[in-house]
Structures are given as structure tokens and as C-alpha cells.
N, C-alpha and C positions, 0 to 999 in steps of 0.2 A: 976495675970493677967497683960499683961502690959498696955502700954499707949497704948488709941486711938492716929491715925495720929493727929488729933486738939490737944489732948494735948500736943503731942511730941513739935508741933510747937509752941504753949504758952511756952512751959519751956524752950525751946532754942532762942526766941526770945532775941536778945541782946538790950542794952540802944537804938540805933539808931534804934529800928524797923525791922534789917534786920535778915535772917539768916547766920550762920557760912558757910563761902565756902564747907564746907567738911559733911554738913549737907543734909540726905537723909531720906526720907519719910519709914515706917518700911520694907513695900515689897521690895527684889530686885530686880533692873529695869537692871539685866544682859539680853543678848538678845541671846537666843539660837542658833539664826541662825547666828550672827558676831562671837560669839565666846568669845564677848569681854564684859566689864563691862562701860555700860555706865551712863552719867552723867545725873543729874536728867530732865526729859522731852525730854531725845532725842527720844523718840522710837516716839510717837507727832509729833514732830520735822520733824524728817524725813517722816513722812507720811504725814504731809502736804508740805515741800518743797522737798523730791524726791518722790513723787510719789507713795511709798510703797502699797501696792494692801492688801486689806483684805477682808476677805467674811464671815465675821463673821455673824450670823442672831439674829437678833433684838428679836425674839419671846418669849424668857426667860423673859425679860425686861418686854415685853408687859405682861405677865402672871404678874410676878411682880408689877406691876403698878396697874391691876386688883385686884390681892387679897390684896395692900395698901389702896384700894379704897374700899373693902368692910371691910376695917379691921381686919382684916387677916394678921397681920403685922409679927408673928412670922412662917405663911409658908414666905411672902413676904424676909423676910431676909435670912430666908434661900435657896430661890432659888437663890437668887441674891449674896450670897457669892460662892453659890455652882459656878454659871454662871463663877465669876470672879477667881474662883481658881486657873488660872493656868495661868501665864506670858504670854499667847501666845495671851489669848484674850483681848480687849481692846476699851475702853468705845468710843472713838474718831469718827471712824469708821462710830459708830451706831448713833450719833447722829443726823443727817440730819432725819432716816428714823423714829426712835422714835418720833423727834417731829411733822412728817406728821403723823402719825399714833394718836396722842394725840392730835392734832388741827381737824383732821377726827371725833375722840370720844368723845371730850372734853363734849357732853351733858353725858355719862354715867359713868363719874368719879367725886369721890368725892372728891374735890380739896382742902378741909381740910383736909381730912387721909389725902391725899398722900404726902400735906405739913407737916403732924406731923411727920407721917415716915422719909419724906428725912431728916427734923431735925434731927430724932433720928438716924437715921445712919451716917448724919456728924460729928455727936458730937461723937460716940463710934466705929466707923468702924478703922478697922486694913489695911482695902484692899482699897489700892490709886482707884482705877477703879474704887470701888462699892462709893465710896467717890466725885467721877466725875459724877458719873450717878446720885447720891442727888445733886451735884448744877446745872444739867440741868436739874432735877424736879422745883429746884428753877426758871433757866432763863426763864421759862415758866408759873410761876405765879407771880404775884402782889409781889412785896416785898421792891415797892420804899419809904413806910415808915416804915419799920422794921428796925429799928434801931438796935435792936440785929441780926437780920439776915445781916446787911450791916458791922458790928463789925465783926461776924464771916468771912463773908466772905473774908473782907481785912486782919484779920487775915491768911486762907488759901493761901491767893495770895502772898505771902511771898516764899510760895514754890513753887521752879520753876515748879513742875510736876504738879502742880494746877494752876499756874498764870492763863490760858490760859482760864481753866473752870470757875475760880474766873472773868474775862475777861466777858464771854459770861451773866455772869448774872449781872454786873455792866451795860451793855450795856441798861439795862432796865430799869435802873435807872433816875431821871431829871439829876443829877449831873454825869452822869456815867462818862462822857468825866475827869474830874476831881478826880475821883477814878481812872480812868484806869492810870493816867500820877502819881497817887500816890502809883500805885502799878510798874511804871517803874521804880521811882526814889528806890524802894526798891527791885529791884531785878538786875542781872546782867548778864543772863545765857537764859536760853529758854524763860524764862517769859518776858524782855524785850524784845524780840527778837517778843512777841506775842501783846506786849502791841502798840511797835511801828508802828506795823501792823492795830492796832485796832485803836488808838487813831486820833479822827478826829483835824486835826491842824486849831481850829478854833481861835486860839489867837495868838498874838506876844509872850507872854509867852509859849505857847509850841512849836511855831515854834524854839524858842531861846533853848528851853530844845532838841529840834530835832537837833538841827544845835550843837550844846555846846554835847550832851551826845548818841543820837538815835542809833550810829554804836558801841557806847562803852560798847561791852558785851564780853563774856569770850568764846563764842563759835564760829565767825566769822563775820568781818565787814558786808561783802558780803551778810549774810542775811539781812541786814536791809538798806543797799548803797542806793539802788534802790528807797525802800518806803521814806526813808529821804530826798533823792533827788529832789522828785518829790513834796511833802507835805509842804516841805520850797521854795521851786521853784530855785534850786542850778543856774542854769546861771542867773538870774536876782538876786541874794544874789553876786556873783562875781562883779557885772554891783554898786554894792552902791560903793557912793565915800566913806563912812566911813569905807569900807574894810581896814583890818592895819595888823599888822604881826599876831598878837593872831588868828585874823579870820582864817590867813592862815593856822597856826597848826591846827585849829580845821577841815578846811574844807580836809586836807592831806588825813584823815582817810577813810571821804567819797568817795574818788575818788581812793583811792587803794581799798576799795569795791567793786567799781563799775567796775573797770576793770581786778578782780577776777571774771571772769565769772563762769569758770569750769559748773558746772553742776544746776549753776542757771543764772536767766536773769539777766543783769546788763544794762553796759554804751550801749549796740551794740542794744539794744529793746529800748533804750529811745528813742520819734519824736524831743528832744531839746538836742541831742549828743551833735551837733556842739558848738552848745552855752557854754552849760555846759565846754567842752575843751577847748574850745578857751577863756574863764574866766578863767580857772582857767591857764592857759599857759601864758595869761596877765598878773595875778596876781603873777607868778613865776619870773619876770622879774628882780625884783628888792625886793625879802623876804630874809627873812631870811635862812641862809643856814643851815639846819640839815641830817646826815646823813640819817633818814627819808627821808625825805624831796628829797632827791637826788635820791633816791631810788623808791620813787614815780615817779618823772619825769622818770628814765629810764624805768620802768614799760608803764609807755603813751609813750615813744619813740617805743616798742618793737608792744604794739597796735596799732599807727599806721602804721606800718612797714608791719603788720598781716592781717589790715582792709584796703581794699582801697573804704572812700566815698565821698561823694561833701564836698568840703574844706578840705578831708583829708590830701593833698599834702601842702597844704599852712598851715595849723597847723606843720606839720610835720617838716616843712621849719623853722617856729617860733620857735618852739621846741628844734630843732640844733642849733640852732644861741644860745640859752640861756645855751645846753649842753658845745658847745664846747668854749663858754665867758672863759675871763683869771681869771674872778671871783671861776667860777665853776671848772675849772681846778687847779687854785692854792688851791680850798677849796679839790680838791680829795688827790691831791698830798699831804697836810699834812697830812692828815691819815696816808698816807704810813709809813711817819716818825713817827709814834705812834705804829707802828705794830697794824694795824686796820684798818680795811672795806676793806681789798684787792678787796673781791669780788668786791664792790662798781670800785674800781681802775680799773679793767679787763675792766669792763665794758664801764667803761667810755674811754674804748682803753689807757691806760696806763700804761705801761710797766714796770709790780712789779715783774718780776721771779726773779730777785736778792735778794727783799725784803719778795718772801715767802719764797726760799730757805733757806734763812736765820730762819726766822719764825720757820719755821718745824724743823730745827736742834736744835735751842734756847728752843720750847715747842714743841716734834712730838708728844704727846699725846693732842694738843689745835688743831693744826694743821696740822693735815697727812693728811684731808678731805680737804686742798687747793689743793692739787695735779690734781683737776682736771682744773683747772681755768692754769696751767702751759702749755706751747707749748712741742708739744712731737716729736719736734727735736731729732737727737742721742744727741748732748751737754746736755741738759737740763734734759734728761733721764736717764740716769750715771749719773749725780750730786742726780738725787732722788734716784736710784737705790742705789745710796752708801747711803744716810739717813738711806732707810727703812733696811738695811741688817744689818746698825749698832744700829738701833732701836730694830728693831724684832727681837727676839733669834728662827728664822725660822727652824732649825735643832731640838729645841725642839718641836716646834709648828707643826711639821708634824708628827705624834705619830701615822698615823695611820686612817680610816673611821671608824667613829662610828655614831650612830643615834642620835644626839648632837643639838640641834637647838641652843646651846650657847645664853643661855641667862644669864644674868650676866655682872659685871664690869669686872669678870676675864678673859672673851673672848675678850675683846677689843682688843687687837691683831690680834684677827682672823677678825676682821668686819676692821680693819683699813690693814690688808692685802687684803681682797674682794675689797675694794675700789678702791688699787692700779690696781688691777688684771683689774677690770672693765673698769679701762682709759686704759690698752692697746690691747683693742679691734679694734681700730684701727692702730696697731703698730703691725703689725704679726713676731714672733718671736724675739722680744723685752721683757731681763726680765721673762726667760723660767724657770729662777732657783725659782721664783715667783710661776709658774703656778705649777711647780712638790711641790712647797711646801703645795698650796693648794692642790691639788689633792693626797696629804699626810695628810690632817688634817680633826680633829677629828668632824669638825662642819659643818652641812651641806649645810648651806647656800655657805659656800666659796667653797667647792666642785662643787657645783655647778655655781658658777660663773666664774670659771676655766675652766671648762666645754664648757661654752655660751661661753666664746671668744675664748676656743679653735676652736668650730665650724665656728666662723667667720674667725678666721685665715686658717682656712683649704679651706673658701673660696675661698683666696687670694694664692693659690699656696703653701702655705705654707709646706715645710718640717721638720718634726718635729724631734730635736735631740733624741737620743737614749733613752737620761734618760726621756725625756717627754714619749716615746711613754710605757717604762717601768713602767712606773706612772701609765698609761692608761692601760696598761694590767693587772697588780697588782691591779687596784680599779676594772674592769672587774670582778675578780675574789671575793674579798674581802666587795662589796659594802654593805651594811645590810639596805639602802634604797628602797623601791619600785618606788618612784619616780624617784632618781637619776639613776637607774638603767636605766629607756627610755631613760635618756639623754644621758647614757654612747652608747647608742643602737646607737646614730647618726654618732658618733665621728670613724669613719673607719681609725685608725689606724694599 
């Protein structure tokens, strides 16, 4: 029989308390519907910050809970393995309506079974969920002097797909605030990510552990920018004269969170933006220069370029004056001389096509993906064009459509040919010997991206040489995609 999840997590426990990066609870938390294999606690994760929709029903649980209550523990386990057998269901969900439904009942349960139970299935369960649904038995009884139950559970909270439920029942705790910041400082993944959220910054010591560590987890600043920002009071933290260069590395992080909005709230929902900006653009004035660090500022240049709000214009003003300093200009321009941060260079409007030219001829396997940061002049086009044709043996690499998604090191060829293909999207007829190569090769992705801009060129008037439209008739014929097939359907050659 193997280990229960509690034991797996006692024997893999290393000296520091934490677990191994690559360490996963026994169920696989792959997600049928991505396709993909994810990291422990994202499926949580995403359902509390996008929004993911379940309608999963509480009712097995509630049976559950009843027959733990009259002791009846071996139908009880068994319905609640059965409930949890299958990846799609998941304990998170049901929580809100379990514990309304247990605070409604609470006189016809007997709250020692159901604490002996949830014991016994944290201790021997195989199934994360049904493992989740025993410490939200616990968050709802007494257990702030169980000393063995507060062991177990900071045990659990070690793993990220537990931190969050290990979370909900520390909160119940006198000391809970204090447990939760010692289950951030051991975790690095979903569970800080929950802990951060949860923990109340009532001391100088965790605002300093918020400011010092809160955004530094493995899954994205952005979720935690926001809660850290606000918790440590970011524009009044810029406003102390003890501000010095260390604080400034520390606070970069947070402010490239924050203005990672995408598909969560960040800098644009906070009432103290201006503040928070206008600190930390103060603070830029005279720090220390790190290729981060530069990187950030262009970032807040591009925001506010995006956002127009009160003071937007006069930060934005302060912000140029510090971009365009001879400080900040002579720190880009070395890079160039390192063959390094081109992009950083583009950006900062300085003029590297010589220095990536060079680049991509020196290593075109580190660097054929500069090619889009390059001006697509006709000069500058023929100096790439001649790279890639003496890089890529395109005569071999056009073999033919097959149903190929090229995955592999030994497709890289074909992904660093789609890239070129894709920057001349706006270049109609530029580089055709390009497109007939993809529309020659075996991998579908480049087919198809030969494809998209041949349609955009055909917007532009474009006429298409012989051999392109032969390409085009030939994959007509030849194609073994259902998909690429619609997009050959556009392309009226």
C-alpha cells in the first residue's frame, strides 16, 4: 500500500522545513480541459483569481458528515472517496456552502466523530481533495490547543495544494497570524501566493517580510503586487528618508506586478496610483542602474502612455527626463557593447540593427528571435534575408505537409523560420522564397503562419510570384490538416 499524502510530505520534508520544487501530492493535478500538466495548486489558484465557474453539489459531503456523526465512518469514507474520484471535482468550490449548511446543523452533529474522522483521513488519505475537505472539518472546530493537530497541519502547509486549506484553519488559531507568515516563509508557489493574501500585516516584522519577500513566488509577481502594496502602504514606504538603493531592488518587483495587469487588478484599481508612481519615479532618480531595473521604468513609460489620469502627464514628463539622462543612455548603450539587452536598447530608441546583425550571424541559434526588434527597410532585409538562408538549409526543411506540431529541439528551424515569416507581415512580397519554404514544411505551425501573412499580403495588392502561388496550389491539394485546410480556403490564389 503506499504512503498516505501526510506521509509522503514527512519523508520528503528536507532540513530547512520546506519541500523539494519538483515535489507533487500523490494525485495528478493534470487539468483535462488545458490539456496541460499543472503545477501543484493551480487548478485553486485559478478558480479563485480567474474566476473559473463550478457547480459542483455539496450533498455527498453533507451525507458524509452525517454518517461521521453517527459513526458510521466506514460508509463515511467511502462515500467521500467515491465523491472525490475523479480530477474534475474539487473540494474549493464547496466550501462556502458546507460550512452554511454545518453552522445551520451544528446542534445534530457530533463534533467528536467528525473530528475523529477528519483525523483519520488526514492522516491515511491518498485523495488531495478528500484531504481538503478534513481540514475544513477542522477550520470549523476548536483546535487552537491541539498541539498535535497544529503540528499536523503546518506539516501539510508545506504543500502548495494544501497551503491555502492548512491557511483556513490556522486562521482560527490565537496565534494564527504567526503560523500563516511561517507557512509563507516555507513555501514559494500557490501557497505563498495564499498566505500573502491571508496574512493580516499587523507588525513591522511582516510588513518588512511583505516588502523583503510577498511578490517572490515561482508562479507570478502580479498575483500578490496588489495585496503587498496596499498591506505595507507602498507610496508612504517610498515617502521614508531611510529609502536607499537595497529598498529600491526590493520594491522593482512590486511595481512590475502591479503593472502586469492582464487578467488581474493591479496599479489601474489602486485610490493611491498616483502616489505609489510618483515614489517610486522619485526614487528612480538617482538608484542604482540594473538591467531590471530599466526595464521596469520602460514598463511605467509604456503605462503611462496607455493610461491617461490626474498627474498622469506630469509623471510621465518626470519619467522621460530620467529615461532620456546621459546616465541612463550611456548605462543602455554598454549593453550593446556586451552583446546584451538589445531589446532593453530598441527601446530605449537606440539604434542596435548593426549590433544585432552582427549578433544573429555570431550565434543565429541565441538570436534569430531579434529579428523582430530590426527596421524592415529593403537594406536591413537582405542583410537578414542573407543570415537566415545561410543559417537554414530551407531546401531541406521544405520536405513536404505533414501533421507534424514539431515539437522538439530538432524542429527549431522550423519555429525560427515562422518567426521570420511572421515579421513580414507587413512587408508584402518581401522574402517569398521564405514563405514557399514554409508552405513546403513538414510542421504545422509554420504552414500556417505563411498562410496569415500570406492573407495579409494579399490585402495589400499584393501579386504573387509563380512559385508562391504553386506552393499554394500544391498544399491545396496535399494538405492532411483539417484545420489548415479553412485557412488554405481564404487564400484565393
Amino acid at each position: 500500500m503506499s504512503n498516505s499524502i501526510y506521509e509522503s510530505i514527512c519523508d520528503n520534508l528536507r532540513p530547512d522545513d520546506t519541500l523539494p520544487e519538483d515535489f507533487r501530492i500523490s494525485r495528478d493535478t493534470s487539468s483535462g480541459k488545458l490539456g496541460i500538466r499543472l503545477v501543484e495548486g493551480a487548478l485553486d489558484g485559478m478558480y479563485l483569481y480567474h474566476d473559473m465557474k463550478d457547480d459542483s453539489d455539496e450533498e455527498t459531503l453533507i451525507d458524509v458528515i452525517n454518517e461521521a456523526s453517527q459513526h458510521d465512518f466506514e460508509s463515511a469514507e467511502y462515500d467521500l472517496d467515491s465523491f472525490f474520484s475523479t480530477p474534475e471535482v474539487r473540494m474549493l468550490p464547496l466550501v462556502d456552502k458546507l460550512e452554511k449548511w454545518v453552522n445551520d446543523n451544528a446542534g445534530n452533529i457530533d463534533a467528536e466523530a467528525v473530528f475523529q474522522f477528519a483525523a483519520n483521513i488526514i492522516i491515511k488519505t491518498n485523495n488531495p481533495e478528500a484531504l481538503k475537505f478534513a481540514l475544513v472539518l477542522f477550520e470549523m472546530m476548536d483546535t487552537d490547543d491541539n498541539e498535535a493537530v497544529k503540528n499536523v497541519v503546518k506539516t501539510l502547509s508545506r504543500s502548495e495544494e494544501l497551503t491555502l486549506f492548512a491557511i483556513m484553519v490556522a486562521e482560527t488559531w490565537k496565534d494564527g497570524n504567526e503560523a500563516i507568515l511561517d507557512f509563507a516563509k516555507h513555501t514559494k508557489g500557490w501557497g505563498r501566493i495564499h498566505c500573502v493574501e491571508h496574512i493580516d500585516a499587523v507588525s513591522g516584522k511582516i510588513k518588512d517580510w511583505l516588502f523583503r519577500e510577498g511578490v517572490r513566488n515561482n508562479v507570478g509577481a502580479a498575483y500578490s503586487a496588489r495585496t503587498v502594496a496596499e498591506k505595507i502602504n507602498l507610496g508612504k514606504v517610498f515617502l521614508n528618508p531611510a529609502f536607499n538603493d537595497d529598498d529600491y531592488l526590493l520594491a522593482r518587483p512590486i511595481i512590475e506586478g502591479l503593472l502586469d495587469e492582464g487578467t488581474l487588478q493591479g496599479i489601474s484599481s489602486m485610490s493611491d496610483r498616483t502616489e505609489i508612481l510618483s515614489g517610486y519615479i522619485t526614487q528612480s532618480e538617482h538608484r542604482v542602474k540594473t538591467t531590471e531595473a530599466l526595464s521596469t521604468l520602460l514598463d511605467l513609460r509604456d503605462y503611462l502612455n496607455r493610461n491617461i489620469f490626474n498627474e498622469s502627464g506630469k509623471l510621465g514628463e518626470k519619467l522621460e527626463n530620467i529615461l532620456n539622462s546621459k546616465e541612463l543612455k550611456d548605462f543602455a548603450s554598454r549593453l550593446l557593447t556586451e552583446n546584451k539587452d538589445f531589446r532593453l536598447a530598441k527601446r530605449m530608441d537606440i539604434d542596435c540593427t548593426k549590433e544585432v546583425l552582427a549578433a544573429m550571424e555570431e550565434d543565429f541559434s541565441a538570436n534569430a528571435s531579434l529579428v523582430d526588434i530590426l527596421p524592415k527597410n529593403s537594406e536591413t532585409l537582405s542583410k537578414v534575408f542573407s543570415i537566415f538562408r545561410k543559417k537554414l538549409p530551407l531546401d531541406m526543411m521544405a520536405s513536404g505537409p505533414k501533421d507534424n506540431l514539431g515539437a522538439g529541439e530538432e524542429y527549431r528551424p522550423y519555429h525560427q523560420l515562422s518567426f521570420l515569416v511572421q515579421n513580414l507581415s507587413d512587408s508584402a512580397g518581401e522574402g517569398e522564397d521564405f514563405i514557399v519554404a514554409s508552405l513546403n514544411s513538414p510542421v504545422n505551425g509554420t504552414r500556417q503562419m505563411a498562410l496569415s501573412v500570406l492573407e495579409e499580403w494579399l490585402k495589400d495588392d499584393y501579386v504573387p510570384s509563380n512559385a508562391v502561388k504553386y506552393a499554394v496550389w500544391h498544399l491545396k491539394e496535399a494538405e492532411p490538416s483539417e484545420d489548415i485546410k479553412a485557412l488554405l480556403e481564404k487564400i484565393d490564389i
